[in-house]
SEPA-215831 format. One record per residue (C-alpha): y, x, z; residue in one letter. Coordinates in pm, whole numbers, plus 50000, padded with zeros to 5 digits. Example, Ala and Ser with C-alpha at 12.3 -4.5 7.8 and 13.67 -1.06 7.14 Angstrom:
% SEPA-215831
495505123050780A;498945136750714S;
***
This chain:
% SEPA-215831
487494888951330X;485024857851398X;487714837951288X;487284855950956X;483824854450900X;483744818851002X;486064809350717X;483654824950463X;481404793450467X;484224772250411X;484664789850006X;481864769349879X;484234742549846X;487514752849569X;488954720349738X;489384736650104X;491874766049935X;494854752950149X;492414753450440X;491574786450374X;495414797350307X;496994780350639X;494184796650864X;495064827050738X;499074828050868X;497704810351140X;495274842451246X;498714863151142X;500884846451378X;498514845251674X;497664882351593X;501274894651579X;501694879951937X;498584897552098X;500384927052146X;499244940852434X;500004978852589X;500495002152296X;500465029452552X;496565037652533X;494045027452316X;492704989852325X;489444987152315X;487834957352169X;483944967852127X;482234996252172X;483145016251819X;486264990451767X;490124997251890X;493274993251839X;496385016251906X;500045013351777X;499055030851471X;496335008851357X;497974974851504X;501134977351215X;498494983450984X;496334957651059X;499444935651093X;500414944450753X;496854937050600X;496744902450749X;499944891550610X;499694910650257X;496314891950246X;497974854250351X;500554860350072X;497604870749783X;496714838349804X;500614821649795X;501334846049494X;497494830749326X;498284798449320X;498034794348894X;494404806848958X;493464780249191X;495544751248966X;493524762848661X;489894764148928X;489144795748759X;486154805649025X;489054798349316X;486504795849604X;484764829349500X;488434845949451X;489014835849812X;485394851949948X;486474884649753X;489884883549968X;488014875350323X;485484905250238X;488294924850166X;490444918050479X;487044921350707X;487004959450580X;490344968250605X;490354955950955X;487174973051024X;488775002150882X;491885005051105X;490094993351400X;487155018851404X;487235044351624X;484135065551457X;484545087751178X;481555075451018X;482035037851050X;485795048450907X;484565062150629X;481955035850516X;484515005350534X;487065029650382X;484265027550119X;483904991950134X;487154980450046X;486404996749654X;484174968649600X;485844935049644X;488804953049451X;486984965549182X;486064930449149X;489424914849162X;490394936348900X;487444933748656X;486894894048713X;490474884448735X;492504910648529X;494194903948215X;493734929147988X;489934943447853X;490864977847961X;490594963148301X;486894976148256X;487975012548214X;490665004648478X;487605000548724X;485905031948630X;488495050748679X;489175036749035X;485555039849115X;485115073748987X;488575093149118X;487915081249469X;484025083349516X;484085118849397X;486665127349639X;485825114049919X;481775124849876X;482765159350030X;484545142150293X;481105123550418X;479145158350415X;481785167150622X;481525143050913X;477865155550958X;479295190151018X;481955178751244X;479035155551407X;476585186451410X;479795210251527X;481025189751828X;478335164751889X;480745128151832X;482495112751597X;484555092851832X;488355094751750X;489375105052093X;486915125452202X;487515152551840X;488765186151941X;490235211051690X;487835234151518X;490125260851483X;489875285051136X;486845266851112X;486955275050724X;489285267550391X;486685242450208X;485965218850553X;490415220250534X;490355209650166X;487625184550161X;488885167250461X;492015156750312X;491115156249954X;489585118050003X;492865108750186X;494785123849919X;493205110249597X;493585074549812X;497245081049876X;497705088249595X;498895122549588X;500895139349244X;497985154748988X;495275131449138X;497475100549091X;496105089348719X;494075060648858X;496815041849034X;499305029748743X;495865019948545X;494655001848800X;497824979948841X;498604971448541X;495294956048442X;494884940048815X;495614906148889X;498914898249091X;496804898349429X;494824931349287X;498174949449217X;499214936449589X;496874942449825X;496284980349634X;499754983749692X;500524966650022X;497584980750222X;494635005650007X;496915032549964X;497745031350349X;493755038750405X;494315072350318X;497885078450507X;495965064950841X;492885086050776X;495175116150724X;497045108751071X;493785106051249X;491785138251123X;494935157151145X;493295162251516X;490625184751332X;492125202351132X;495395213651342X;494975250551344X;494065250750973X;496675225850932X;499915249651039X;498485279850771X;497905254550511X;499405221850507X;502915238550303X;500775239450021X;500275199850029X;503565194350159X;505695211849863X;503085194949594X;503415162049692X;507345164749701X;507475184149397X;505195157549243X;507345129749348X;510455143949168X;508255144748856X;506725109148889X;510315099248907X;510995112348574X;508095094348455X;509485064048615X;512155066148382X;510695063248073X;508655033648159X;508694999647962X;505774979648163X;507214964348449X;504084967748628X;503415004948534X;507395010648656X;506574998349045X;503235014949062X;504535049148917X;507365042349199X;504415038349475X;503325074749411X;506795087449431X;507225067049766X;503435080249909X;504435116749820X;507395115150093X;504955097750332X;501895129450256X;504915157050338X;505865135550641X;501805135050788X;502065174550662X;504865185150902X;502215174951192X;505415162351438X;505915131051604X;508705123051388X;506775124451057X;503825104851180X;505705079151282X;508345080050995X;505315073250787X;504085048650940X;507625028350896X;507875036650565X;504175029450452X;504734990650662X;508024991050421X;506515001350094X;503884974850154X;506114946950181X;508524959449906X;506634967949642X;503934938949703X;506844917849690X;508214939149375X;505134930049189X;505304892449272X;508074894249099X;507324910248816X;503824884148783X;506464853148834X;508024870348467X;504834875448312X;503264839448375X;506864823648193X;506714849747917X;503334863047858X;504584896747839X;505894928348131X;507654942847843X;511244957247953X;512174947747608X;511164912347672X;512104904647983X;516124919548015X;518394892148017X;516674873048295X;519314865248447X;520804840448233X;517114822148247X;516444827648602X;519754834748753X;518524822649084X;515454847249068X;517634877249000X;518854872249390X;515354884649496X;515174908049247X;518274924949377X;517094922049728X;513534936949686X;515074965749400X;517464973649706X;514654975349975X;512804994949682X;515935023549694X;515895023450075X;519435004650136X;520304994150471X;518844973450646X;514984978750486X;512184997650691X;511965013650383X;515685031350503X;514285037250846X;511295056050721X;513045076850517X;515585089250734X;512585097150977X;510805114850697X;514045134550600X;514395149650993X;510695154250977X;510415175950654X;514035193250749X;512925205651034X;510075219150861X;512125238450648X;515335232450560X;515075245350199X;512995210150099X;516165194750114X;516405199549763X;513555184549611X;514715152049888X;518065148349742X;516255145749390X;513535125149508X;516015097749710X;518795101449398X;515875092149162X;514595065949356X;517935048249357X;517895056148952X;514805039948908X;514945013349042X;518465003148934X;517255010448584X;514384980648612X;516734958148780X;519904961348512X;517674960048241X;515324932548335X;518304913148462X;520894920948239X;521894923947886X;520614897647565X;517604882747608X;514554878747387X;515584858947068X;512394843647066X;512224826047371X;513424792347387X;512504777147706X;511934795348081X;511564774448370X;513064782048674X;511164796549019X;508974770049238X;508764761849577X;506024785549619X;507524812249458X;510544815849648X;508984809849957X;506364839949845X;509304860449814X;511024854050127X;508084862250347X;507764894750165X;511634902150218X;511974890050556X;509794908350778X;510714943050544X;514204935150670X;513904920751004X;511764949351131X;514544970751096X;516534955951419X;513784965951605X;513465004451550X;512625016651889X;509584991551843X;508215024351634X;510025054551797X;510415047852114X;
***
């Protein structure tokens, strides 16, 4: 954490960017290795911990953050306000890991806050297109509405029990309905969950590449980890109620898969596929067992990597042709032929093929929600079928078929590019060889 704020005075120079960039898998590696007993809680400070939970997510956060700055490397070539691109990622990464780490409510909630602002500025002084502006409203406006309730909330539960400390909450019982609703609804909107969704696809496709990857990789994990820990509140409530949530969000993700279909933006294609992805992880966390909780953790670690590495992908296209068209772009691989092997690799991991934590989380989440009842089985096989449809539809057509008439020269992937790529894939695949690391 000091390490962190100790690098901020080193972005008033855009010369020390590779400074900057090798600290940053430096803190990753020598974080990854302080392991520790996942047993108990760690504590660090006083309001500060770490469990299993929060240490993958943290984990995920540092590395998602290390590669923002591999993927923006055109930004910093070009000096276009490089050093205060890399303060926005440092403030960013100090909130998430204030986030995960906190063991108050409160203190949860305001750096759950936090993290809005250095994205909303990512996306409104780096983004491409001028709707970027109405991009950033919306992101603003769909999650500070929902998650207002939330703080009058904690001063109930603060009033009610007398702490906010994570350990220490007890379960309120049939407390009543609105405390239920309002609880989740911030975690929900964050998630996000089907009919509260409408911000997400906006905000990626006018983000920059590192917008669209750290909203992917690790802010729509905020509210999955906020769900998991007030679940603790809400238990009693939870077992009349949560069936509602539960057969929305899987319901929803059948529909967003449709959508999915019909897509022609790249960009708008991956983040329609995050909500479908996040609507198996909401019914998972809704099933309250130890199997769902942890399935959703796997899965959530997967879908960061993945679809992070998914929209790396799709930026490498879009700085050679201007353009995320599907029209546009199909035929790549007669440009890029040696491209197409990571987007085959990443479009597997996407469909949950063996061996992807994205596979391993799913299979979780199926036992999770079947045991729940076994009738959801058929909104699953639609939602894993469509999944695999999908995505197979982005890669064959982006990869295959004529391409553009009027493009005449695309160079081939860089050093940095590839090496982006196989950071993303590696760990996504890796992970999987060590499953009892998560369910044991």
């Amino acid at each position: 954490m000091f390490g962190f704020l100790f690098m901020i005075p080193l972005c008033l120079s855009s010369s020390l960017w590779w400074l900057i960039h090798s600290f940053m898998f430096l803190y990753s590696f020598v974080f990854m290795f302080m392991m520790g007993s996942y047993a108990d809680l760690n504590m660090i400070s006083m309001f500060f911990g770490l469990d299993f939970y929060s240490f993958s997510l943290v984990l995920l956060s540092f590395w998602v953050c290390s590669l923002m700055m591999t993927a923006s490397g055109v930004l910093y070539n070009s000096s276009y306000y490089s050093n205060f691109f890399v303060l926005m990622i440092l403030f960013l990464f100090i909130m998430l890991y204030c986030s995960f780490t906190s063991f108050s409510l409160l203190s949860f909630y305001i750096f759950f806050e936090a993290s809005l602002i250095p994205t909303l500025l990512l996306i409104l002084g780096w983004g491409y297109q001028p709707e970027r502006l109405q991009a950033g409203i919306y992101l603003i406006f769909y999650t500070l509405l929902a998650s207002l309730p939330l703080l009058l909330v904690l001063f109930k539960v603060y009033d009610f029990i007398g702490t906010l400390f994570f350990p220490l909450l007890v379960d309120l019982g049939s407390y009543y309905f609105l405390f239920y609703v309002f609880i989740l609804l911030a975690f929900l909107v964050k998630m996000p969950m089907f009919l509260v969704h409408l911000w997400l696809p906006k905000a990626h496709v006018e983000a920059p590449i590192s917008g669209s990857m750290i909203l992917a990789g690790v802010l729509l994990k905020l509210g999955g980890y906020g769900i998991f820990r007030v679940m603790k509140l809400i238990t009693f409530l939870g077992l009349s109620f949560n069936y509602f949530w539960l057969s929305l969000s899987l319901s929803g993700g059948v529909i967003v898969s449709f959508i999915c279909f019909r897509q022609v933006d790249l960009k708008s294609l991956i983040a329609y596929s995050s909500v479908a992805h996040m609507s198996l992880v909401i019914g998972g966390l809704m099933t309250m067992n130890w199997w769902g909780c942890m399935g959703s953790l796997v899965l959530m670690v997967g879908h960061g990597l993945c679809s992070s590495g998914l929209f790396c992908l799709s930026n490498i296209i879009y700085e050679r042709l201007g353009s995320r068209s599907l029209l546009i772009n199909s035929g790549m691989i007669n440009l890029m032929p040696s491209m197409s092997l990571w987007w085959f690799l990443l479009s597997s991991s996407n469909m949950a093929a063996p061996p992807s934590l994205n596979l391993l989380g799913e299979l979780s989440l199926l036992n999770s929600i079947m045991s729940w009842s076994s009738f959801s089985f058929i909104t699953l096989v639609f939602l894993s079928f469509f999944s695999a449809v999908y995505t197979l539809y982005m890669y064959s057509y982006s990869q295959h078929g004529c391409y553009y008439s009027g493009l005449y020269t695309c160079s081939l992937g860089n050093i940095r590019e590839y090496h982006l790529l196989f950071l993303h894939w590696l760990p996504l695949n890796i992970l999987f060889l060590k499953g009892e690391f998560f369910f044991a």
